[in-house]
C-alpha positions as YAML, in Angstrom:
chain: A
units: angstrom
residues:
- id: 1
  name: UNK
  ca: [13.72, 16.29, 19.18]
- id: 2
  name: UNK
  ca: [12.99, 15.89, 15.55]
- id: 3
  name: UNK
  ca: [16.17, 14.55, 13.24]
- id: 4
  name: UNK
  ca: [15.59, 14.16, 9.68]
- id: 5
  name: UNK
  ca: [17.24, 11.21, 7.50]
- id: 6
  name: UNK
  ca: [18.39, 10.71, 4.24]
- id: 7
  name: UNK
  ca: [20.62, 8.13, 3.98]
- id: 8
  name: UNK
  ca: [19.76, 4.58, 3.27]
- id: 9
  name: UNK
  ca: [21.83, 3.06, 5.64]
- id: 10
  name: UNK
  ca: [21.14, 5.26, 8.74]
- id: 11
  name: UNK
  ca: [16.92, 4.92, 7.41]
- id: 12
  name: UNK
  ca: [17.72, 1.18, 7.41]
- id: 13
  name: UNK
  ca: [19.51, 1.37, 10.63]
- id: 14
  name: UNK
  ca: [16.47, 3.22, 12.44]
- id: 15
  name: UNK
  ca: [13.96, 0.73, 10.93]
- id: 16
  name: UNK
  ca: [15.56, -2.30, 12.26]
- id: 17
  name: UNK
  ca: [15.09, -0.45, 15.54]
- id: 18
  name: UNK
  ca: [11.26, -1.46, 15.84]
- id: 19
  name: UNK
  ca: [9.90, -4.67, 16.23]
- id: 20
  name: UNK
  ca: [7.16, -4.03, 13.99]
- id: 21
  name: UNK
  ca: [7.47, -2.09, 10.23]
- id: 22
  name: UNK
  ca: [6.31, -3.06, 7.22]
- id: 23
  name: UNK
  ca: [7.90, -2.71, 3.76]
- id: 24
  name: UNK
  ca: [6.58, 0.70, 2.93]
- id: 25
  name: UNK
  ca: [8.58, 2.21, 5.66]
- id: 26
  name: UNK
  ca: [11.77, 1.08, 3.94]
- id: 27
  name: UNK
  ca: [14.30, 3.43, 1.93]
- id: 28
  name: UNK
  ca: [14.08, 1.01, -0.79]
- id: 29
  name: UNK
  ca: [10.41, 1.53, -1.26]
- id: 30
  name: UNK
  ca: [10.67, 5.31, -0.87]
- id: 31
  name: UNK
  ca: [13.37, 5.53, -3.50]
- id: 32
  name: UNK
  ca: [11.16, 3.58, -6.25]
- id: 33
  name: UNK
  ca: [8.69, 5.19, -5.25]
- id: 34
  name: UNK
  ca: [9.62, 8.64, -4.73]
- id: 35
  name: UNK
  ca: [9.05, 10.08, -8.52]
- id: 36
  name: UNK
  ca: [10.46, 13.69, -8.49]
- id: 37
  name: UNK
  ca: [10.03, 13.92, -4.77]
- id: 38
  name: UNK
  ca: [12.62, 13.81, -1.51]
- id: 39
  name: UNK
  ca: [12.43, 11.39, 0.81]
- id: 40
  name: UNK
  ca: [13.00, 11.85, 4.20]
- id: 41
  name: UNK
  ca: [12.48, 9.72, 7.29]
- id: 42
  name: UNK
  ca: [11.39, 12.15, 10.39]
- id: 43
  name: UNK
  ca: [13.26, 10.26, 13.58]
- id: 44
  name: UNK
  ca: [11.23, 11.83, 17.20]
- id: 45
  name: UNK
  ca: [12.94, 11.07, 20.50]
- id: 46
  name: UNK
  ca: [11.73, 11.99, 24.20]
- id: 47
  name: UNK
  ca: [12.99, 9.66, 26.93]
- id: 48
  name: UNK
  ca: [12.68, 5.87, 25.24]
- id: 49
  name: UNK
  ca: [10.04, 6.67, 23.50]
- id: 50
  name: UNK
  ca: [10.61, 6.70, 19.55]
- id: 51
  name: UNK
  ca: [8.93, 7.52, 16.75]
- id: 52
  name: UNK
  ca: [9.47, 7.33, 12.75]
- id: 53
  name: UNK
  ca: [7.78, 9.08, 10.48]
- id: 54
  name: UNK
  ca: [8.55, 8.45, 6.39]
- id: 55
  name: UNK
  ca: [7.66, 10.97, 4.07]
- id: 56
  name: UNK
  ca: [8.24, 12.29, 0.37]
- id: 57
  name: UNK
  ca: [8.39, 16.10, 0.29]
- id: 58
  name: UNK
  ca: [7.07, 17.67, -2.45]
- id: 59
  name: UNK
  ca: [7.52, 21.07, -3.88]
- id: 60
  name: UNK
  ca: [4.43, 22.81, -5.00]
- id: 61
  name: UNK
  ca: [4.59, 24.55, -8.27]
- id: 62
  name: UNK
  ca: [4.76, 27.97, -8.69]
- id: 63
  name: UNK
  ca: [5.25, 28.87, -4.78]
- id: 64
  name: UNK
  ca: [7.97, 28.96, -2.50]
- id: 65
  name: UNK
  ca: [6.08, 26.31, -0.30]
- id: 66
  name: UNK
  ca: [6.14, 22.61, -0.07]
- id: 67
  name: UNK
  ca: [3.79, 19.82, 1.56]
- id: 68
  name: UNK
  ca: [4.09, 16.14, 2.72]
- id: 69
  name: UNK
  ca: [3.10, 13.37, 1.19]
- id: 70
  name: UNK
  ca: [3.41, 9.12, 2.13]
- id: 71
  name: UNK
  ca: [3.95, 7.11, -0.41]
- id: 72
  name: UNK
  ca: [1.50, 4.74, -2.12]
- id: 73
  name: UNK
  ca: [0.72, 2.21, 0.23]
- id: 74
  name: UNK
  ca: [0.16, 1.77, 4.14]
- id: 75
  name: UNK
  ca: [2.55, 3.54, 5.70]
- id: 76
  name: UNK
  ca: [2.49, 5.97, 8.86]
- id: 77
  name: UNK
  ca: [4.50, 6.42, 12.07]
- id: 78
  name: UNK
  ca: [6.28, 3.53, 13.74]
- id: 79
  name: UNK
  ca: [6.68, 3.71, 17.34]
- id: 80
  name: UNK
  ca: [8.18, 2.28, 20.30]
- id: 81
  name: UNK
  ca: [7.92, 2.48, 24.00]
- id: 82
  name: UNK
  ca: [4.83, 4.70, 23.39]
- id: 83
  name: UNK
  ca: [3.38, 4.31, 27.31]
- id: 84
  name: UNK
  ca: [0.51, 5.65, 28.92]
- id: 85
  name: UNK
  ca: [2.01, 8.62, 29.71]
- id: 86
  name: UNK
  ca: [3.66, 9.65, 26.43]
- id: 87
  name: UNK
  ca: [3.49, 13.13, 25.77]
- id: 88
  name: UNK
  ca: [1.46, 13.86, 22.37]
- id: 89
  name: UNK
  ca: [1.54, 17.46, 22.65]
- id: 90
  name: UNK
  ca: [5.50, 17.93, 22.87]
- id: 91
  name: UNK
  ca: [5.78, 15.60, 19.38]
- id: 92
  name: UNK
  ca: [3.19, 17.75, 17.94]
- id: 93
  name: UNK
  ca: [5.18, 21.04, 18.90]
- id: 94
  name: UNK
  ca: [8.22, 19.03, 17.28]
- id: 95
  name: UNK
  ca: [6.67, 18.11, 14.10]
- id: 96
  name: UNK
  ca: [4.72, 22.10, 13.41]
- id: 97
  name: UNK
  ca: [8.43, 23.42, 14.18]
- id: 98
  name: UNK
  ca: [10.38, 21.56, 11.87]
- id: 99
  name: UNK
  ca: [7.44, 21.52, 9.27]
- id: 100
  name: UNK
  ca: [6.65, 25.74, 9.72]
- id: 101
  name: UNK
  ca: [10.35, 25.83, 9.64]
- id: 102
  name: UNK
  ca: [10.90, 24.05, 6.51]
- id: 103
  name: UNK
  ca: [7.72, 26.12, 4.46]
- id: 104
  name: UNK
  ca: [5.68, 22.42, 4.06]
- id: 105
  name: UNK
  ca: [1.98, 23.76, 4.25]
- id: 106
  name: UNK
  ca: [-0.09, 20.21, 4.80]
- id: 107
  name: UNK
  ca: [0.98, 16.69, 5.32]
- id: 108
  name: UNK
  ca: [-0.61, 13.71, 4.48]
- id: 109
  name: UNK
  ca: [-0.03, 9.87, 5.15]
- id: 110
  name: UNK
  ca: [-2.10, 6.90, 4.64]
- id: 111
  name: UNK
  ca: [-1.65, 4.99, 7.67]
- id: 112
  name: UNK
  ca: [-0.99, 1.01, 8.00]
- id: 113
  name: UNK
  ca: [-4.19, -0.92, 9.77]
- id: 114
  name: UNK
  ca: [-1.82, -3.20, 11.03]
- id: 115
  name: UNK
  ca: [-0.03, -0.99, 13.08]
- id: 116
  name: UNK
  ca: [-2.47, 0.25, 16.26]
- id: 117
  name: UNK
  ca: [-0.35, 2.85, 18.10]
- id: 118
  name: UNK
  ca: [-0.46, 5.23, 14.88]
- id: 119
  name: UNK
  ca: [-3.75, 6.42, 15.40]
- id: 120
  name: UNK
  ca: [-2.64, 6.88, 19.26]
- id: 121
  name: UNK
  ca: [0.33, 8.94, 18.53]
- id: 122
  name: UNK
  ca: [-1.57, 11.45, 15.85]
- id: 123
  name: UNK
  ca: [-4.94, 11.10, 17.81]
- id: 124
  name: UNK
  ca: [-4.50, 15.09, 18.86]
- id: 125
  name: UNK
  ca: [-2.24, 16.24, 15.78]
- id: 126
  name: UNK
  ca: [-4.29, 17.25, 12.53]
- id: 127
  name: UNK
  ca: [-7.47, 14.94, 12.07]
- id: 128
  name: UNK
  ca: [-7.42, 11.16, 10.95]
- id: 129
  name: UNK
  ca: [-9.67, 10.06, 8.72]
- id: 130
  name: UNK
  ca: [-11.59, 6.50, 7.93]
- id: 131
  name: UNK
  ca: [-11.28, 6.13, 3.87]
- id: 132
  name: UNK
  ca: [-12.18, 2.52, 3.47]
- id: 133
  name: UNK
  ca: [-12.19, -1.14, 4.50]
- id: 134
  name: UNK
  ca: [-9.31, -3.77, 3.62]
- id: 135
  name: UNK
  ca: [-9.30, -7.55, 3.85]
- id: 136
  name: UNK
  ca: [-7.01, -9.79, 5.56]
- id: 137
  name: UNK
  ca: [-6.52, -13.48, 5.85]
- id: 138
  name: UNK
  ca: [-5.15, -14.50, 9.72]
- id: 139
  name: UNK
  ca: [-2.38, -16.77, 8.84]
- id: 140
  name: UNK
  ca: [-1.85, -17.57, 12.60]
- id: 141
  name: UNK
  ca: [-5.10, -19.82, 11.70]
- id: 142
  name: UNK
  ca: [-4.53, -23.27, 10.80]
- id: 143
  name: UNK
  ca: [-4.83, -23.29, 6.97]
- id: 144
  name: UNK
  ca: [-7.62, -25.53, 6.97]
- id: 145
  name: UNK
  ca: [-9.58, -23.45, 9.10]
- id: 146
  name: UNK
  ca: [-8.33, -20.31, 6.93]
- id: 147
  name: UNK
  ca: [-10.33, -22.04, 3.76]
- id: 148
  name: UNK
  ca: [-13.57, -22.63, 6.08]
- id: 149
  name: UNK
  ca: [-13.98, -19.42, 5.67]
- id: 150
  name: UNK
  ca: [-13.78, -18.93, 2.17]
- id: 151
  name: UNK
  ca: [-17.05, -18.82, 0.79]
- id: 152
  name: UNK
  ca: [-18.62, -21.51, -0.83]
- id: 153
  name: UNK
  ca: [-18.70, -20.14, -4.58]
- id: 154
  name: UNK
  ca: [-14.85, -19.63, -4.26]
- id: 155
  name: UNK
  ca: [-14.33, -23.56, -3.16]
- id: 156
  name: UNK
  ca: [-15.72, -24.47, -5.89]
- id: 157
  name: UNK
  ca: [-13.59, -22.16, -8.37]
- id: 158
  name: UNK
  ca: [-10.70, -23.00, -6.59]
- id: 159
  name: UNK
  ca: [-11.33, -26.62, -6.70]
- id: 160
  name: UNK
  ca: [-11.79, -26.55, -10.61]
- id: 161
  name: UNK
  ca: [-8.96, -24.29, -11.28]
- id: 162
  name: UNK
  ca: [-6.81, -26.55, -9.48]
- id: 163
  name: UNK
  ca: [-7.72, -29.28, -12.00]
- id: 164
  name: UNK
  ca: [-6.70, -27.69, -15.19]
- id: 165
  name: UNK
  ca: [-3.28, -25.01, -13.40]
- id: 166
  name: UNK
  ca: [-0.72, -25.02, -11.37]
- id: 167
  name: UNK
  ca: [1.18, -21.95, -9.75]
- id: 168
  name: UNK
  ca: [5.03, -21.79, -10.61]
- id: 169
  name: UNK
  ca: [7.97, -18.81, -9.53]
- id: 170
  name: UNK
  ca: [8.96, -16.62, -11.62]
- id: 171
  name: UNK
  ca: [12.47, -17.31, -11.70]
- id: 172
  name: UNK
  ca: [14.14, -15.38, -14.83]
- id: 173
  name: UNK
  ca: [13.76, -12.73, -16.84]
- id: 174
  name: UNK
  ca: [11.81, -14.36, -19.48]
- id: 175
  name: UNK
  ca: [9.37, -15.51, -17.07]
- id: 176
  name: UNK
  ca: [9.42, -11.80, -15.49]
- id: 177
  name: UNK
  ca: [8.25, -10.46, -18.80]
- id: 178
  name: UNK
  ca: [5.73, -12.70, -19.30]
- id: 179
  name: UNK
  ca: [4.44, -11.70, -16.07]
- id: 180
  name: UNK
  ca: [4.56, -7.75, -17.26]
- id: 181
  name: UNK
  ca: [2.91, -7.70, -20.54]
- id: 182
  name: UNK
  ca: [-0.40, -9.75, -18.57]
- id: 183
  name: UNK
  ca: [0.03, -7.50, -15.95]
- id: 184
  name: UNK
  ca: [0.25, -4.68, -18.92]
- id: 185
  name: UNK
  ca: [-2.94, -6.59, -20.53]
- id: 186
  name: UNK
  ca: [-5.26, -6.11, -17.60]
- id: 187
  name: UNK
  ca: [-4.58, -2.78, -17.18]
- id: 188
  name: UNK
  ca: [-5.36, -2.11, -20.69]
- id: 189
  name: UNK
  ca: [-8.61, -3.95, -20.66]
- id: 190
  name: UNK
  ca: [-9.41, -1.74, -17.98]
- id: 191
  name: UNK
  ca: [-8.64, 1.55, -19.25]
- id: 192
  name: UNK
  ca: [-6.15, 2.45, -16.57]
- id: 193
  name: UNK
  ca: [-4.52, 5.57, -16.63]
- id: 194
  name: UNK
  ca: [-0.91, 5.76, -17.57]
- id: 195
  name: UNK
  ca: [0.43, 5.66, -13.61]
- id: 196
  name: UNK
  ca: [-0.63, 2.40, -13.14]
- id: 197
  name: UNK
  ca: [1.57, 1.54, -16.50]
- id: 198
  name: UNK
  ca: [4.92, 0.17, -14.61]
- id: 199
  name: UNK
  ca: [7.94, -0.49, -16.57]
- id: 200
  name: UNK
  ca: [10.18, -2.96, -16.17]
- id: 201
  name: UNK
  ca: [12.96, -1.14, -14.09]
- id: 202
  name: UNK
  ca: [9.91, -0.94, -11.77]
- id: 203
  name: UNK
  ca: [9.19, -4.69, -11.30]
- id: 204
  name: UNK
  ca: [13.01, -5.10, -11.43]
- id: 205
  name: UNK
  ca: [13.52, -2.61, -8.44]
- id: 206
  name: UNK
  ca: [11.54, -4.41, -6.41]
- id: 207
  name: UNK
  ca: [12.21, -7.69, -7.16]
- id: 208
  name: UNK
  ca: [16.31, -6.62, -6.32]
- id: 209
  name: UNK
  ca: [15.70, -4.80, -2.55]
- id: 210
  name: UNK
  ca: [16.84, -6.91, 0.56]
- id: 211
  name: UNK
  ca: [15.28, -4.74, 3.01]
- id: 212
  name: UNK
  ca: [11.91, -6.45, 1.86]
- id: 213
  name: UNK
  ca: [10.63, -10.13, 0.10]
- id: 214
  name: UNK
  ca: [8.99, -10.44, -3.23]
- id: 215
  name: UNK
  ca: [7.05, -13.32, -4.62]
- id: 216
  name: UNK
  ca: [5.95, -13.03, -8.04]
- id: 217
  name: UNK
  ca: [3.82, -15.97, -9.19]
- id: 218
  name: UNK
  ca: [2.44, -17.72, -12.42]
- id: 219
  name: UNK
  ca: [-0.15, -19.69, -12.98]
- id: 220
  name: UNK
  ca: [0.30, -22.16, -15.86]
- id: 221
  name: UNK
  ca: [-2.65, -23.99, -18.12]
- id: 222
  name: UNK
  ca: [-1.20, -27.98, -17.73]
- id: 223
  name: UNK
  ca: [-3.24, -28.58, -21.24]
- id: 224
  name: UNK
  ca: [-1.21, -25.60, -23.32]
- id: 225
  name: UNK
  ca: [1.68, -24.78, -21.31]
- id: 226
  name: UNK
  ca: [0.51, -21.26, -21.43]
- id: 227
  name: UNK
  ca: [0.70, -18.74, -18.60]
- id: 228
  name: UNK
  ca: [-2.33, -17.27, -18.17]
- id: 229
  name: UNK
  ca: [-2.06, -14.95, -14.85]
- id: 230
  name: UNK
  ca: [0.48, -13.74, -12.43]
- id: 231
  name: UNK
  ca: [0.60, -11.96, -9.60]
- id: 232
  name: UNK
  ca: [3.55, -10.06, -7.15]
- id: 233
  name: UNK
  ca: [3.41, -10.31, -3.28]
- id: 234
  name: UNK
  ca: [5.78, -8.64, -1.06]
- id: 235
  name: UNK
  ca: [6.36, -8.93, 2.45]
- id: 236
  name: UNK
  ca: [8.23, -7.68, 5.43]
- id: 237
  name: UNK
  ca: [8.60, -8.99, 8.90]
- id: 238
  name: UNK
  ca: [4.90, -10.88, 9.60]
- id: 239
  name: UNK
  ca: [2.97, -9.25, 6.91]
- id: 240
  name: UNK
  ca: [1.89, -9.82, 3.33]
- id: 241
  name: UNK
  ca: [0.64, -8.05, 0.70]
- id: 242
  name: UNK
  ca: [-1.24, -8.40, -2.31]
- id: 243
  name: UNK
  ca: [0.64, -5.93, -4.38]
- id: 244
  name: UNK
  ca: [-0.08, -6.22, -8.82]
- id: 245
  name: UNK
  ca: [-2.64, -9.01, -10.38]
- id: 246
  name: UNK
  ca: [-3.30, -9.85, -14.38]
- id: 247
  name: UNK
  ca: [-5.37, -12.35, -16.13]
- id: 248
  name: UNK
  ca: [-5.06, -12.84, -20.08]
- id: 249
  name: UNK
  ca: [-8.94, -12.34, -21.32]
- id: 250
  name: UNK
  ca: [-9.14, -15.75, -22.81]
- id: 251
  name: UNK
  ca: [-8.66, -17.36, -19.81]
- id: 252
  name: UNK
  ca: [-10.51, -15.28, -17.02]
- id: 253
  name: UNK
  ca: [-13.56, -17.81, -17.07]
- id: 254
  name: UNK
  ca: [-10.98, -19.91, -15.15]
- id: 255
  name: UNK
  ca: [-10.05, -16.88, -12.56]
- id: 256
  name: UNK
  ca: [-6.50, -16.95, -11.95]
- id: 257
  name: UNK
  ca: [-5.95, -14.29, -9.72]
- id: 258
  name: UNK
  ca: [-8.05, -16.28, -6.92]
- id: 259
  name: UNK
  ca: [-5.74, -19.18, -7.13]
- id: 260
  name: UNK
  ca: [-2.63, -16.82, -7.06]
- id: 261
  name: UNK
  ca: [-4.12, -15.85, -3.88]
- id: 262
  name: UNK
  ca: [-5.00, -18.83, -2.37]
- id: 263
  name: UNK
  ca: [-1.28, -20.16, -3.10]
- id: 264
  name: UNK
  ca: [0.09, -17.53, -1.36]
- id: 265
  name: UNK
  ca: [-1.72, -17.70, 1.27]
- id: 266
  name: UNK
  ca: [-0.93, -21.78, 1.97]
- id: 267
  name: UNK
  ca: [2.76, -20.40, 1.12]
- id: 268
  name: UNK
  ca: [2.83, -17.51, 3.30]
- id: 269
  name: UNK
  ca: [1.26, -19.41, 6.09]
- id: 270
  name: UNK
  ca: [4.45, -22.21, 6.16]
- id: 271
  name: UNK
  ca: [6.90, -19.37, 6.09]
- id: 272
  name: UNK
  ca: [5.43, -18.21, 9.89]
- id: 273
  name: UNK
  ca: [3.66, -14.99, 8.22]
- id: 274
  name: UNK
  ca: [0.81, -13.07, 10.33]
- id: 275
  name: UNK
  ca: [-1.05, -11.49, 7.65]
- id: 276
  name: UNK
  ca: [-1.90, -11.76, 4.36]
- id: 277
  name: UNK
  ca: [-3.39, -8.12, 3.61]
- id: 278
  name: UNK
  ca: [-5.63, -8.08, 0.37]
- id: 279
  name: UNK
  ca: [-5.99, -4.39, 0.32]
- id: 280
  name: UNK
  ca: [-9.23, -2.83, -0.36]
- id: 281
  name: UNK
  ca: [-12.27, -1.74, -2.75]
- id: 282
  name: UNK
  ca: [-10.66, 0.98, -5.08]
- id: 283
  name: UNK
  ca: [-10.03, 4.45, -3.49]
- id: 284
  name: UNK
  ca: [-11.21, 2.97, -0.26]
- id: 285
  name: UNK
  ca: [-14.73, 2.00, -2.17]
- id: 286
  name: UNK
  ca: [-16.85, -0.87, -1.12]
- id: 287
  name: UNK
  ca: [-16.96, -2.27, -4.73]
- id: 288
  name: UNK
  ca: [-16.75, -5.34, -6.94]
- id: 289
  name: UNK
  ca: [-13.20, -5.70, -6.17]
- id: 290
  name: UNK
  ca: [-13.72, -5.49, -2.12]
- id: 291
  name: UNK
  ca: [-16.31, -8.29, -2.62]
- id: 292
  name: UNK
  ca: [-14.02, -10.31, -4.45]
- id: 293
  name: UNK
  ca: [-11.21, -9.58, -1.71]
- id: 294
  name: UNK
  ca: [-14.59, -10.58, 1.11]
- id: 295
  name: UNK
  ca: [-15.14, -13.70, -0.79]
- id: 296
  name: UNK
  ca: [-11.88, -14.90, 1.29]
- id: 297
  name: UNK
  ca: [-12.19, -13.85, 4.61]
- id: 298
  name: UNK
  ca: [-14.14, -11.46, 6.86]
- id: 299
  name: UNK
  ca: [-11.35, -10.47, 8.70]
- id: 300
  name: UNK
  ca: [-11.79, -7.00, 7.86]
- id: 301
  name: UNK
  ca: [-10.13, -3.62, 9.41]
- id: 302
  name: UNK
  ca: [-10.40, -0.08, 8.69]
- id: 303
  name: UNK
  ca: [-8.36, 2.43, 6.88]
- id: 304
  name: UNK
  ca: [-7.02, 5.44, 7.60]
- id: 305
  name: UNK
  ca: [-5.69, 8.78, 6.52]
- id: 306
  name: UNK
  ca: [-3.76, 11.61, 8.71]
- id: 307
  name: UNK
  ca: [-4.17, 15.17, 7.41]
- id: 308
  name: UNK
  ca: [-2.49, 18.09, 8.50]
- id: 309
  name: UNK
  ca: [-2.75, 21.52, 7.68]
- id: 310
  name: UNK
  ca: [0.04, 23.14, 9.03]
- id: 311
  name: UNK
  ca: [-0.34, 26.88, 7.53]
- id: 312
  name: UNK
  ca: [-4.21, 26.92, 7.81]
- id: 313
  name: UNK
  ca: [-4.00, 30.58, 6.24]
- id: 314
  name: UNK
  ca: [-1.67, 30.21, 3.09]
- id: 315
  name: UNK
  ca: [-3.70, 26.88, 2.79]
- id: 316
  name: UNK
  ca: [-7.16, 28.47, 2.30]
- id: 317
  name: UNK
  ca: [-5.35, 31.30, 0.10]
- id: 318
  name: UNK
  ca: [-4.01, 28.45, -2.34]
- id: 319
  name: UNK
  ca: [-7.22, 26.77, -2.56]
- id: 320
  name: UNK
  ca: [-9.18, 29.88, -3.39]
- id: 321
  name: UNK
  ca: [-6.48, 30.82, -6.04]
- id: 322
  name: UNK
  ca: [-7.66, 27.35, -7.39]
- id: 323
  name: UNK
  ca: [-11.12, 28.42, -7.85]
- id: 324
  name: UNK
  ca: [-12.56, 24.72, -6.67]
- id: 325
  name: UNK
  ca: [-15.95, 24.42, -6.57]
- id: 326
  name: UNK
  ca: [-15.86, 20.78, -6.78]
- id: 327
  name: UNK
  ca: [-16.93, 18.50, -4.18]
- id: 328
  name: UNK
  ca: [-15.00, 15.62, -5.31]
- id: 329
  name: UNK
  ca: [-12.02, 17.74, -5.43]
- id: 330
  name: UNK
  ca: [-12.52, 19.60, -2.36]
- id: 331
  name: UNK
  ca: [-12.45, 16.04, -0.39]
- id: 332
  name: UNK
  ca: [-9.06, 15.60, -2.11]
- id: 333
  name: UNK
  ca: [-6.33, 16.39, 0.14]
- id: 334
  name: UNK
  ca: [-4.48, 18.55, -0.37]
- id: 335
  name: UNK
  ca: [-7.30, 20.25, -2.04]
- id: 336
  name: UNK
  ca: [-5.11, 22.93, -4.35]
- id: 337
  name: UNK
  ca: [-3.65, 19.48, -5.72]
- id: 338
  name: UNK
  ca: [-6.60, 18.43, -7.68]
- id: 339
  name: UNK
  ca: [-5.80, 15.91, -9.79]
- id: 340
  name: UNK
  ca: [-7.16, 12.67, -8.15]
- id: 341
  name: UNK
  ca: [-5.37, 9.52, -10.01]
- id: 342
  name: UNK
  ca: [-7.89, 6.85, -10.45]
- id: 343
  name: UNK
  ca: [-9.06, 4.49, -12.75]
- id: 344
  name: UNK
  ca: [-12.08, 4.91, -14.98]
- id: 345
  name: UNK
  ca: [-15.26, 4.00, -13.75]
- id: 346
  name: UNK
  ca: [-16.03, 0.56, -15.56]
- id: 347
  name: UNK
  ca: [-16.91, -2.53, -14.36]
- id: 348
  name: UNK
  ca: [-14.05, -3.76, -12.16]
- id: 349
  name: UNK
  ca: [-15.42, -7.49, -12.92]
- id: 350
  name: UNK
  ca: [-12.89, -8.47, -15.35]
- id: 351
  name: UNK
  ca: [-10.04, -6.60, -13.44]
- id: 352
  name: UNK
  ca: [-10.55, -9.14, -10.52]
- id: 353
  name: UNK
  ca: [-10.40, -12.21, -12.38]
...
């Protein structure tokens, strides 16, 4: 049967419940995250097996309907005692009751690569999708034998920013807002559109959850005294993630960002972490910044997307109403919501730094 929850401590109850979830599963996330949306966690049970689904519903303008969205991240289903013999079909007929019932048209959720038995409990249910590539570092590996395979151009950056930095907490609010306006800086220097513009209630939001970790972390020039990049990790049971990155111009010839990473990773690594995920090219591309993210390891997984249309009818009526002709938009989903957020298209060179 299919429950729905609201409520952060029953979501934070159910959570705990799996060995395995990551930090976009959390109510905290959902509720910074959420915009003008509702959160809800879907809870499926049949025997022991378990499932949790997160979503933000979403009411679509103009219409009496609604659809399903996951928030911005890797997110997905997290199960437990999913065996052999689990029963996709009857979760299926659960989720396109409660969903028909509840006038949500298509659902959509960007699924964590980290967690296998997603793609095994929405295998038959809608269609999944590969959308990209992301890099990870194994922090199980000795970190010695994590830097062997870094590639040679990036030892040598490393070794020279070492000489003239060093990495340092943020640990006030000062420090915090230093971290902001170069975070603020890159994104200006790349003409990013105003969503990626966080304010500082954001930053603060995350930086106060307990259901999750943060690390936000400067690097300092030892000759000025300046700080000259940051970056914010967060991190839930054994994984990592690279999360927001800045560089002030002057000092990109020195790069930053890759020490930022390659602290965290020596960091993460002594606190018993699995992964250190670096994400992906932008919008799943293989781009400048996926080569940047390859010039640290190889270990590299897929990434997927589960779409479902649930009202294949009113779907294909709202669509038409749309009048899209585009390509581009028509690979969207869902395709009546048209407005694909994404940075412009300039060189991402300077954004990596």
């Amino acid at each position: 049967m299919i429950q729905v929850i609201e409520e952060k401590k029953y979501w934070d109850d159910f959570i705990s419940y799996f060995e395995e979830s990551d930090l976009y599963h959390t109510f905290d996330y959902h509720m910074i995250a959420k915009g003008d949306h509702r959160p809800i966690l879907l809870k499926y049970t049949e025997g022991k097996a378990c499932i949790g689904l997160p979503l933000l519903i979403r009411k679509i303008p103009d219409t009496s309907y609604y659809d399903a969205t996951s928030v911005y991240g890797y997110v997905g289903p997290l199960c437990k005692n999913i065996l052999i013999d689990f029963d996709e079909k009857h979760f299926e007929n659960e989720l396109i009751e409660y969903f028909t019932l509840n006038n949500i048209i298509s659902v959509f959720s960007r699924l964590n690569p980290f967690l296998p038995l997603q793609q095994k409990v929405l295998n038959k249910i809608g269609f999944i999708e590969k959308k990209g590539r992301v890099v990870s570092i194994n922090l199980k590996k000795n970190i010695d034998l994590q830097r062997q395979e870094f590639s040679k151009r990036l030892k040598g950056q490393l070794n020279k920013i070492r000489k003239h930095c060093h990495v340092k907490n943020v640990t006030n609010d000062v420090e915090l807002q230093e971290f902001i306006d170069i975070y603020h800086e890159n994104m200006d220097r790349v003409n990013a559109e105003a969503m990626y513009y966080f304010n500082k209630k954001y930053f603060k939001s995350i930086l106060k959850s307990n259901s999750y970790n943060t690390e936000t972390l400067l690097v300092v020039h030892n000759e000025s005294k300046e700080v000259i990049g940051g970056s914010m990790f967060f991190f839930k049971n054994s994984i990592i993630h690279y999360h927001l990155s800045g560089s002030k111009r002057e000092f990109l010839h020195l790069m930053p960002s890759k020490l930022l990473i390659d602290e965290m990773r020596i960091r993460a690594t002594h606190m018993g972490l699995n992964y250190f995920n670096l994400g992906g090219g932008l919008g799943g591309n293989d781009d400048s910044l996926l080569q940047f993210k390859t010039s640290f390891s190889k270990n590299i997984k897929d990434f997927y997307v589960w779409k479902l249309i649930v009202k294949p009818l009113t779907y294909n009526d709202m669509v038409r109403k749309c009048n899209i002709n585009n390509k581009a938009v028509i690979d969207f989903f869902p395709a009546y919501r048209n407005q694909v957020n994404k940075l412009h298209a300039k060189s991402f060179e300077n954004f990596i730094k």
